[in-house]
C-alpha positions as CSV (number, residue, x, y, z in Angstrom):
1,X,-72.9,30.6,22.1
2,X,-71.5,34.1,22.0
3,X,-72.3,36.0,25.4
4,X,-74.0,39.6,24.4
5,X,-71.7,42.6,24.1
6,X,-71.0,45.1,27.1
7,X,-72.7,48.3,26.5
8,X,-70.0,50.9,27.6
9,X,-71.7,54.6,28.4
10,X,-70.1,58.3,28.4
11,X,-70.4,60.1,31.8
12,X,-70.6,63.7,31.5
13,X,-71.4,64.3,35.4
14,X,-74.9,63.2,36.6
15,X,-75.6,62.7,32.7
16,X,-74.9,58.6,31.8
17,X,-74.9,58.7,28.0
18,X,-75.6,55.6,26.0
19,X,-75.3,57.5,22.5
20,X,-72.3,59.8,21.2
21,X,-72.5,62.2,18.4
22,X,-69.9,60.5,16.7
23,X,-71.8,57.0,16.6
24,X,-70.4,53.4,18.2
25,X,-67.3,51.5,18.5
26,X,-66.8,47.9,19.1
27,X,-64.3,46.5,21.6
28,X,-63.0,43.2,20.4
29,X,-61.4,40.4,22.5
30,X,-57.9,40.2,21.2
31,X,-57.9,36.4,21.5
32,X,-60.9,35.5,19.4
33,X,-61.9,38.4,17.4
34,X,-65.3,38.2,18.8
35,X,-66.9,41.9,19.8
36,X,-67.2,41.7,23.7
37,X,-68.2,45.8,23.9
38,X,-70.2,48.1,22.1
39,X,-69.6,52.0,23.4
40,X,-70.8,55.5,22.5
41,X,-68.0,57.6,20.9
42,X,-68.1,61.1,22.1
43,X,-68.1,64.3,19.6
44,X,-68.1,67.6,20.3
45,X,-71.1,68.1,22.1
46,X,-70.4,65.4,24.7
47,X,-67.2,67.1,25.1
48,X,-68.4,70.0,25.7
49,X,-71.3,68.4,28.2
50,X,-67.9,66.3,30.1
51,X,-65.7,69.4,30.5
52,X,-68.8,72.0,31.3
53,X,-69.5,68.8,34.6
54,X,-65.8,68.9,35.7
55,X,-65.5,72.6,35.3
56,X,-68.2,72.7,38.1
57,X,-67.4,70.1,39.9
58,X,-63.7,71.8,40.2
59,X,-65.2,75.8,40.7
60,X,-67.6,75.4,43.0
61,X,-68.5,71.3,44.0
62,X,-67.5,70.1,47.0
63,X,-64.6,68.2,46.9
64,X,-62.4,71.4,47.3
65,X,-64.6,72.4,50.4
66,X,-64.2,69.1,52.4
67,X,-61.9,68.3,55.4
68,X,-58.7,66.7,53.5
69,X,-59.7,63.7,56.2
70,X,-62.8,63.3,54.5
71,X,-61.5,63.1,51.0
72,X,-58.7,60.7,51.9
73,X,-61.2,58.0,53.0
74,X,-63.5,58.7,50.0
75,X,-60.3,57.7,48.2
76,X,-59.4,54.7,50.3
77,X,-62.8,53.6,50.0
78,X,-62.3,53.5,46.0
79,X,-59.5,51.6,46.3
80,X,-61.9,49.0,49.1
81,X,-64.4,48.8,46.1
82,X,-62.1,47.8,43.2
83,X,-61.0,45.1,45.5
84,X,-64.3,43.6,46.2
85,X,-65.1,43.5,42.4
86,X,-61.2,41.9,42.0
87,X,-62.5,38.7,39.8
88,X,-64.9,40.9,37.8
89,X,-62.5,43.6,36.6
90,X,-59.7,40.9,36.3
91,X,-61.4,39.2,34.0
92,X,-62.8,41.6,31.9
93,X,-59.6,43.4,31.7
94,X,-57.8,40.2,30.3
95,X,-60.8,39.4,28.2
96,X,-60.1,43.0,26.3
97,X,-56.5,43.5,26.5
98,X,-55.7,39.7,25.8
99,X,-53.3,39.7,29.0
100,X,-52.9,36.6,31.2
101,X,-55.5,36.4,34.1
102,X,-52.3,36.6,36.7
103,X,-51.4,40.0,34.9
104,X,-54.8,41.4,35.0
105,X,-55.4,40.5,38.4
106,X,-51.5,42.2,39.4
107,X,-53.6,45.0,37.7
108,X,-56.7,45.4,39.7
109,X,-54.7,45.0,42.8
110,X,-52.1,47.1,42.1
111,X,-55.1,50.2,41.2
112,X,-56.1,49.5,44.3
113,X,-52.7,50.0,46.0
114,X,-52.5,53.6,44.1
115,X,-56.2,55.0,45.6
116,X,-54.7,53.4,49.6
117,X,-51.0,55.4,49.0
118,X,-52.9,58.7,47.9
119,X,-55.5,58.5,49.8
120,X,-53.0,58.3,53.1
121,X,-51.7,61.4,51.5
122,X,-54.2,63.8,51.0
123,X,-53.6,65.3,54.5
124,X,-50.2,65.6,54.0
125,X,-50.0,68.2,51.5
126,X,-47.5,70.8,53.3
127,X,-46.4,74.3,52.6
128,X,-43.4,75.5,53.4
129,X,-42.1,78.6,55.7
130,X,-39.4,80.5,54.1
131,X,-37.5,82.8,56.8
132,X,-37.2,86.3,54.9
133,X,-35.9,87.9,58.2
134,X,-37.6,90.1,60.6
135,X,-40.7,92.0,60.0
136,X,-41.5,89.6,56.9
137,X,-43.6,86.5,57.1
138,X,-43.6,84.2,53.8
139,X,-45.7,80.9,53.2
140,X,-46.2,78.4,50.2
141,X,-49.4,77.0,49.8
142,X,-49.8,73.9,47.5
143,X,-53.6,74.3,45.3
144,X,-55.3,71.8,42.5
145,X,-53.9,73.2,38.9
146,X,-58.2,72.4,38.2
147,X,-59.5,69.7,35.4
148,X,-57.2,67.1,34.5
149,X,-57.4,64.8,31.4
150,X,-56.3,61.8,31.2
151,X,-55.3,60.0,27.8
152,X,-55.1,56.3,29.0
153,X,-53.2,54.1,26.3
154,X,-54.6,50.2,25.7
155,X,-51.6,48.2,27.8
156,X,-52.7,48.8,31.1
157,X,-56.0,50.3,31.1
158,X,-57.4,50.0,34.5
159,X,-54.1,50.2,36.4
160,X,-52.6,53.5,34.5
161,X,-56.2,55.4,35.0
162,X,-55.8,54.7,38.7
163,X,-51.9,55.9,38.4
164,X,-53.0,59.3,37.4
165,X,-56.6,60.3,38.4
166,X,-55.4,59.3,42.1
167,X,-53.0,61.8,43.0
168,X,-54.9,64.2,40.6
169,X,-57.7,63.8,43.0
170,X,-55.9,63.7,46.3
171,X,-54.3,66.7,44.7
172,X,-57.6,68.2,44.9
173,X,-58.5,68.1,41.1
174,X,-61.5,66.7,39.0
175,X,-60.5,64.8,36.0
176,X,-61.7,63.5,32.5
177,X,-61.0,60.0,31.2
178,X,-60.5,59.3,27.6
179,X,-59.9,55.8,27.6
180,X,-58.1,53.7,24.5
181,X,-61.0,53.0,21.6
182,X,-59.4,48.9,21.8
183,X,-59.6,48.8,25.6
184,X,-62.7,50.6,27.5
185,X,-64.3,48.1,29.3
186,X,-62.7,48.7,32.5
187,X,-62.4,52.4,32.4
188,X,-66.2,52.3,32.8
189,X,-66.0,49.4,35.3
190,X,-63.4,52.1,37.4
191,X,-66.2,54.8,37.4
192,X,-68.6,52.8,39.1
193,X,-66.5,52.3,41.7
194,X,-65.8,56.2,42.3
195,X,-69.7,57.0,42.1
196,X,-70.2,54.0,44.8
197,X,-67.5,55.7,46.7
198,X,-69.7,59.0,47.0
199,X,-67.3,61.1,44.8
200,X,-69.4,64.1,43.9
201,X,-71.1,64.4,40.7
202,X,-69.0,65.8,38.3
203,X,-65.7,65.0,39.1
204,X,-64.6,61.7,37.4
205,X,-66.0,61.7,33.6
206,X,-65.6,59.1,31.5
207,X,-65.7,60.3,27.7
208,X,-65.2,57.4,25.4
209,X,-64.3,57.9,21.6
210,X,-61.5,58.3,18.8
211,X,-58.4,59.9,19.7
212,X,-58.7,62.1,16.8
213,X,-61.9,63.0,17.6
214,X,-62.4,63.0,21.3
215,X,-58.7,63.1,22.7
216,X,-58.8,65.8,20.0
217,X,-61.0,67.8,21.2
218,X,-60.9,67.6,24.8
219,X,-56.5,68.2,24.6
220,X,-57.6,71.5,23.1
221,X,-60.1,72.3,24.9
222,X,-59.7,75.4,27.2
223,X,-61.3,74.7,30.2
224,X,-58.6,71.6,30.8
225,X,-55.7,73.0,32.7
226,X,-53.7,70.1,32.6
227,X,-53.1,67.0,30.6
228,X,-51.5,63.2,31.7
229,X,-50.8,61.2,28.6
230,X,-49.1,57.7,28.2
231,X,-49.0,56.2,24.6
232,X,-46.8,56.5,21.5
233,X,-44.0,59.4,20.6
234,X,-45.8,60.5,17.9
235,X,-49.3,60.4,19.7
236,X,-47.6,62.7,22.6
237,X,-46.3,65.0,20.2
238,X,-49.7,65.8,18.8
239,X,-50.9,66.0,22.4
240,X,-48.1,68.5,23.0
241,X,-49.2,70.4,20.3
242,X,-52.6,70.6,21.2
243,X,-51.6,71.3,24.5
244,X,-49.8,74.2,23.7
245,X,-53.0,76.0,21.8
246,X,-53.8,76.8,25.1
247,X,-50.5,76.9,27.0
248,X,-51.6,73.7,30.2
249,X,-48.4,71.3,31.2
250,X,-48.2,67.8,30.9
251,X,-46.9,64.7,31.9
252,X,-45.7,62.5,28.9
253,X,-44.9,59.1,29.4
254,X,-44.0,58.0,25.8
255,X,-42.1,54.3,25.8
256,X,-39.1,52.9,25.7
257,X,-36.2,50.5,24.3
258,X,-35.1,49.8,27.8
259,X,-31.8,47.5,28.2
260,X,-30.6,45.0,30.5
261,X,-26.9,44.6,31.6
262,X,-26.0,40.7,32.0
263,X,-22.3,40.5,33.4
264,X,-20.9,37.2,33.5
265,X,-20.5,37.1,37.4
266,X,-24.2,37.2,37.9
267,X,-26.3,34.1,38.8
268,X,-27.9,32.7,35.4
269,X,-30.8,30.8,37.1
270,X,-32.1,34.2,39.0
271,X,-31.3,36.6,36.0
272,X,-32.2,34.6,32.6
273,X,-36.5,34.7,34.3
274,X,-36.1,38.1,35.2
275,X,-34.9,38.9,31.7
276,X,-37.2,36.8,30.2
277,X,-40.2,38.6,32.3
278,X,-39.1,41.9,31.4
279,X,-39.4,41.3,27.9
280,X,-42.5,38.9,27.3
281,X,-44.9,40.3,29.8
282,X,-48.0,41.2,28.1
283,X,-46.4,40.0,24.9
284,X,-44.1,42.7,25.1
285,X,-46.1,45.5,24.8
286,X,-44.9,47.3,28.0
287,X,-43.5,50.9,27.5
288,X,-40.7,50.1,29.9
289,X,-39.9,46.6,28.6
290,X,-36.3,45.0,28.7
291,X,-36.3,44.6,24.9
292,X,-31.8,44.8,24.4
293,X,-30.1,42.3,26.6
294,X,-27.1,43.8,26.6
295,X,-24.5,40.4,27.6
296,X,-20.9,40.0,28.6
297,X,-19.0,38.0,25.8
298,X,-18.0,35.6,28.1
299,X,-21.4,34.2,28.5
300,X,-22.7,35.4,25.8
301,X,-23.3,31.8,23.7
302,X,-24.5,30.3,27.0
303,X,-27.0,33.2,27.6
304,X,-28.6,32.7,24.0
305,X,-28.9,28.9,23.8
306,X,-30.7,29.0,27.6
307,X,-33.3,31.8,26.1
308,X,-33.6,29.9,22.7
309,X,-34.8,27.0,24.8
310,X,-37.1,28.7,27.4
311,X,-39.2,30.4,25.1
312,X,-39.6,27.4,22.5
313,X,-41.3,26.3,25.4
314,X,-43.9,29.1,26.2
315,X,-47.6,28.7,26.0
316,X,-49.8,30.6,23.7
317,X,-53.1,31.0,24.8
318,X,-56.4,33.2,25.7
319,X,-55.6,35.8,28.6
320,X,-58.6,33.7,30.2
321,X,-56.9,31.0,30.3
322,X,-53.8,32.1,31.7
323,X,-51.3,31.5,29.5
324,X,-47.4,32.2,29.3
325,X,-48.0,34.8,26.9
326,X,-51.3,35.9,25.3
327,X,-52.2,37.7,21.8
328,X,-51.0,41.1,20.6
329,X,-53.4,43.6,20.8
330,X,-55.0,43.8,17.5
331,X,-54.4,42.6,13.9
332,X,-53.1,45.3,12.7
333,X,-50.7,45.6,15.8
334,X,-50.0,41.9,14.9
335,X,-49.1,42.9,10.9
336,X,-46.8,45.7,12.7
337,X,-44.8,43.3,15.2
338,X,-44.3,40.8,12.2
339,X,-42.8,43.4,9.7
340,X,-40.1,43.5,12.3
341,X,-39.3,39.8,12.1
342,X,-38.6,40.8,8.0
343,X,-36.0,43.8,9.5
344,X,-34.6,40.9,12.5
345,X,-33.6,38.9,8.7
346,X,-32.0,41.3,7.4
347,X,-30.0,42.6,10.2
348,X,-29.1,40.0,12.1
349,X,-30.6,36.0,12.6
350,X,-34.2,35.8,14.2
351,X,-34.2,32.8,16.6
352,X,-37.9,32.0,17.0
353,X,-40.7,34.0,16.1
354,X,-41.1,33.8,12.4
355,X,-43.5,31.0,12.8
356,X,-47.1,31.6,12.6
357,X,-48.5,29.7,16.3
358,X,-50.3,26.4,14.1
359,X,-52.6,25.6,17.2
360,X,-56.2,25.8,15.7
361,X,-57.7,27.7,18.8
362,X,-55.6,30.8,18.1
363,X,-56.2,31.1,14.6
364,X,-59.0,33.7,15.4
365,X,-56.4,36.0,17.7
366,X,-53.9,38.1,16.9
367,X,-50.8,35.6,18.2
368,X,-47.0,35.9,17.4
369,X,-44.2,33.6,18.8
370,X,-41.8,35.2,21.0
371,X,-38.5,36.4,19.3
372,X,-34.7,36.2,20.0
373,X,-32.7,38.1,17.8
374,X,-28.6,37.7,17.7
375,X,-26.2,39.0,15.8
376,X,-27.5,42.4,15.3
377,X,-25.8,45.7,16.4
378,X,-26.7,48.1,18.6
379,X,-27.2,50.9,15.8
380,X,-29.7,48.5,14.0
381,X,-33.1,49.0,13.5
382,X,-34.1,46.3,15.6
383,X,-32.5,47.4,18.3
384,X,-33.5,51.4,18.3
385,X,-36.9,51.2,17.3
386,X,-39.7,50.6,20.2
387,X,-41.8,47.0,18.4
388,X,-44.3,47.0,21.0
389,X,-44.1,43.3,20.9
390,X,-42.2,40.1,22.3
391,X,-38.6,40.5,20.2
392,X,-35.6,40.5,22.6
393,X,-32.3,41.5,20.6
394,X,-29.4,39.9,22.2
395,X,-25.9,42.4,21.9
396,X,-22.1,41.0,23.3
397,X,-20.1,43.4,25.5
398,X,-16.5,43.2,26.4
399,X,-16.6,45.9,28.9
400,X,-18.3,47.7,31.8
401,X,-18.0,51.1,29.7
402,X,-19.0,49.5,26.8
403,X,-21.8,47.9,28.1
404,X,-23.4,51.4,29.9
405,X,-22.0,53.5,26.2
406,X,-24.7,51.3,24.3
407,X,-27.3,51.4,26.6
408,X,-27.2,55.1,26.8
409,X,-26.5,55.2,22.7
410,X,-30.7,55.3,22.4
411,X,-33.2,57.6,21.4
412,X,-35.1,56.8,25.0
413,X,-34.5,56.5,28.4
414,X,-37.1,54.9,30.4
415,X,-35.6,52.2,32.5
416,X,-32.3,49.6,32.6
417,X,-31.5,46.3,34.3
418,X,-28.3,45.5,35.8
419,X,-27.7,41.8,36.6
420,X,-24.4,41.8,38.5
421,X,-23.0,40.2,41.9
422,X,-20.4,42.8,41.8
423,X,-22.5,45.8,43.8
424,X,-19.5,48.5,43.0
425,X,-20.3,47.4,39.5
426,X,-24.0,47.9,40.2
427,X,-23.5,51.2,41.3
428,X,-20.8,52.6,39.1
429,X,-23.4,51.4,35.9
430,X,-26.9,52.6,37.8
431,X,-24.9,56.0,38.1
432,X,-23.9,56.3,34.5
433,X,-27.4,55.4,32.9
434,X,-29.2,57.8,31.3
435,X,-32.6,56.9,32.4
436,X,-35.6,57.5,34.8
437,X,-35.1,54.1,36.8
438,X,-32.5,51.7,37.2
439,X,-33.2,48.0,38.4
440,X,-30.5,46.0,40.1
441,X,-31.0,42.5,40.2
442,X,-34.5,42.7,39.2
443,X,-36.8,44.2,36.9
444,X,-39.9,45.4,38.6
445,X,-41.3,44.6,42.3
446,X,-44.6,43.5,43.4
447,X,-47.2,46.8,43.4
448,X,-44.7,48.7,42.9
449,X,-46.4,52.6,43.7
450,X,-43.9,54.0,46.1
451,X,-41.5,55.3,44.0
452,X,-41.3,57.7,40.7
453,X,-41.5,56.4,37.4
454,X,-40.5,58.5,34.4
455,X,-38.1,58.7,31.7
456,X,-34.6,60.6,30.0
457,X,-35.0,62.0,26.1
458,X,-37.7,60.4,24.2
459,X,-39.3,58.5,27.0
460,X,-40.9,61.8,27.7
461,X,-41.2,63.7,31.2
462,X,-43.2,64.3,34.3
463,X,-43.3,61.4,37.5
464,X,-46.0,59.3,37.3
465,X,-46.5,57.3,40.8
466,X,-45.0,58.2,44.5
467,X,-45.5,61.1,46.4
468,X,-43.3,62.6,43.2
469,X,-46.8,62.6,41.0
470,X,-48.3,64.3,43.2
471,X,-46.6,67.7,42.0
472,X,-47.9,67.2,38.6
473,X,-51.9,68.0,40.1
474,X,-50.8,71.1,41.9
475,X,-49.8,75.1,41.3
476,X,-47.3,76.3,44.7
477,X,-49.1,80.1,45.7
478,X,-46.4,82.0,47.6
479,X,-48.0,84.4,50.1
480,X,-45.6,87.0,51.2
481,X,-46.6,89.5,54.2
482,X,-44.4,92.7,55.5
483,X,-45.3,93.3,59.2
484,X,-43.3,95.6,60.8
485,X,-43.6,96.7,64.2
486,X,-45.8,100.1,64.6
487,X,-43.7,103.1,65.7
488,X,-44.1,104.5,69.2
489,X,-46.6,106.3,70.7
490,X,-46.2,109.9,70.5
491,X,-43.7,111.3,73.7
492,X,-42.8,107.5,74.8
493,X,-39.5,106.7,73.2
494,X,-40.0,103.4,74.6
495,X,-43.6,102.7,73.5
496,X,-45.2,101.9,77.2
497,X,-48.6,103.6,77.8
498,X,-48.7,105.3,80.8
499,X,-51.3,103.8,83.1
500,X,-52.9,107.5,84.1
């Protein structure tokens, strides 16, 4: 028996809207194709109604006027929510992204982690004193750039909504959500938890819809002063378009084609999981996923014959279930991800991932096998072009320089791996790559929120996590004072006032 849809609402301040102007979309669960979530789509007048509530909540609510103190335990105790509802937003989150339950629940925990870090931050927001020399006295002050909107993509919905509207509201900020039309169940989930929290009215909206209706809309809208978007190069450039109609900044975090480095010193048994994690997490669809195994000669034969084998061996499977890998996001994501198997043919040999999974119970989901592809180059298609999806492309290097020239030959520059036991070799590659983070030995730690993440060239620009985000939220106001002392009393050279 099929359980009754989720009815997802707009929240335009006070105002919790079960009807859009533009009508209803259906959320379905990636696995089954069943509709888990029905949810109003917002037009222009809910828009309108979302911007007017953070507009106020920003020029004259509260949240500017408390003790920073104050707002950095509302924060924390956002964070304390999500945790407590853990299971509940776990699941739901793997039941409409189609990840594994382990993933989703990495998810929930690592959101939490975000609204802990900012939250210890929020009275920590220095100025600076800049010595001009006597008679002058000059300050920085660090202010909320005002409304933020952020354009969450469908990946990581719960987690990258708490990477940005944190530090956007430690910064001081209010904030519009436009969630993904395949993934809002969560986003309205996350809400809840900031009302509970006693966030003021107004400043976290929630504005449901089609990007080219709604994300539309609200990127050109003038009374948003600033813009976070993750998602697609050509989605960002439309953003940055609309963006520029009213001249606001952004951070663009747009995807990768992120390589690893294999040299044939490093330990096989630690390095072929990582590898295999960086690439197959999620089913690949990870902006910063290792999708070019870059691999010494040497090893090279021994490297592809241990892969071939490990993924023949990966689980399909429901992201309830907890699976090795679950379903793409969509059909039509899935149609996408197989047209590259058709380009892995003719450029090379595809190992794996031409087969259609045969297992009745994921005939109804939108499932791919995981894909090795040898014997491709590094200026091929398949290895330049950002699938979205679990197809690893395996190159042979002979060299250290060779090895760095072809990770940097790319359009993006998001991350790299470098598997190596040689740490001047480490070094010598993490200095030469051209992207935003480099990974030795690893790729990816735990709830990983300390440090910036960004990217080089395509992968866009902007920090997203760290105390680095943080700038993206705020203006700098430089106030600038000329004091000098006041002259002498009038027959006193020395300035003393006589005492009779």
């Amino acid at each position: 028996m099929k359980s009754t849809p989720l009815r997802i609402p707009l929240v335009c301040g006070r105002q919790i809207l079960n009807d859009g102007s533009d009508g209803v979309g259906h959320s379905v669960d990636p696995a089954t194709g069943e509709v888990i979530a029905v949810f109003a789509r917002a037009g222009a007048a809910e828009v309108e109604l979302a911007v007017a509530a953070a507009r106020a909540a920003f020029d004259t609510g509260p949240w500017r006027k408390m003790r920073p103190f104050e707002r950095a335990r509302m924060l924390q105790r956002v964070g304390e929510i999500i945790l407590a509802r853990r299971d509940d937003i776990a699941r739901l989150e793997s039941q409409d992204s189609g990840k594994p339950l382990r993933d989703a629940y990495w998810e929930v925990d690592c959101a939490a982690r975000f609204f802990e870090f900012y939250g210890g931050a929020v009275d920590k927001l220095h100025g600076n004193s800049i010595p001009l020399g006597p008679n002058w006295s000059d300050w920085t002050v660090k202010e909320p750039i005002g409304v933020s909107l952020h354009i969450i993509p469908w990946n990581y919905p719960f987690q990258l909504i708490a990477r940005g509207v944190a530090p956007a509201l430690a910064a001081g900020c209010a904030v519009i959500i436009k969630p993904s039309a395949d993934t809002p169940c969560t986003a309205w989930e996350f809400v809840k938890a900031c009302q509970e929290a006693g966030l003021p009215d107004g400043l976290v909206n929630l504005v449901n819809g089609r990007g080219s209706v709604a994300g539309d809309l609200l990127a050109r809208h003038k009374g948003v002063d600033q813009i976070t978007f993750t998602g697609s190069v050509e989605t960002g450039e439309r953003v940055m378009v609309a963006a520029a109609s009213h001249a606001v900044p952004c951070n663009m975090e747009l995807g990768g084609k992120s390589a690893q480095l294999l040299f044939a010193d490093a330990d096989l048994d630690r390095a072929l999981p990582i590898v295999a994690n960086g690439v197959f997490t999620h089913c690949g669809q990870v902006c910063n996923a290792g999708t070019r195994l870059l691999v010494e000669h040497a090893i090279h034969d021994e490297v592809v014959a241990r892969l071939h084998e490990r993924t023949k061996g990966m689980r399909l499977g429901a992201g309830l279930d907890d699976p090795d890998m679950g379903p793409l996001i969509s059909k039509s994501h899935q149609a996408s991800v197989e047209r590259y198997y058709d380009v892995a043919r003719q450029e090379g040999e595809l190992l794996l991932g031409a087969e259609t999974p045969s297992d009745p119970k994921l005939a109804g989901g939108a499932f791919v096998r995981p894909a090795l592809v040898v014997g491709a180059g590094n200026r091929s298609r398949i290895a330049r072009e950002e699938i979205f999806g679990p197809v690893l492309t395996v190159i042979p290097f002979r060299s250290a320089q060779e090895a760095v020239d072809m990770a940097n030959d790319s359009p993006f520059g998001l991350v790299a791996g470098v598997h190596t036991t040689n740490i001047s070799a480490a070094l010598a590659a993490a200095e030469a790559l051209r992207v935003g983070q480099v990974w030795i030995n690893a790729f990816g730690v735990g709830l990983d929120v300390e440090f910036p993440f960004g990217g080089y060239k395509l992968s866009g620009f902007g920090r997203e996590k760290g105390l680095e985000a943080l700038a993206a939220y705020q203006q700098i106001k430089n106030v600038c004072i000329h004091h000098p002392m006041p002259p002498a009393p009038a027959g006193r050279p020395d300035g003393v006032v006589s005492a009779d």
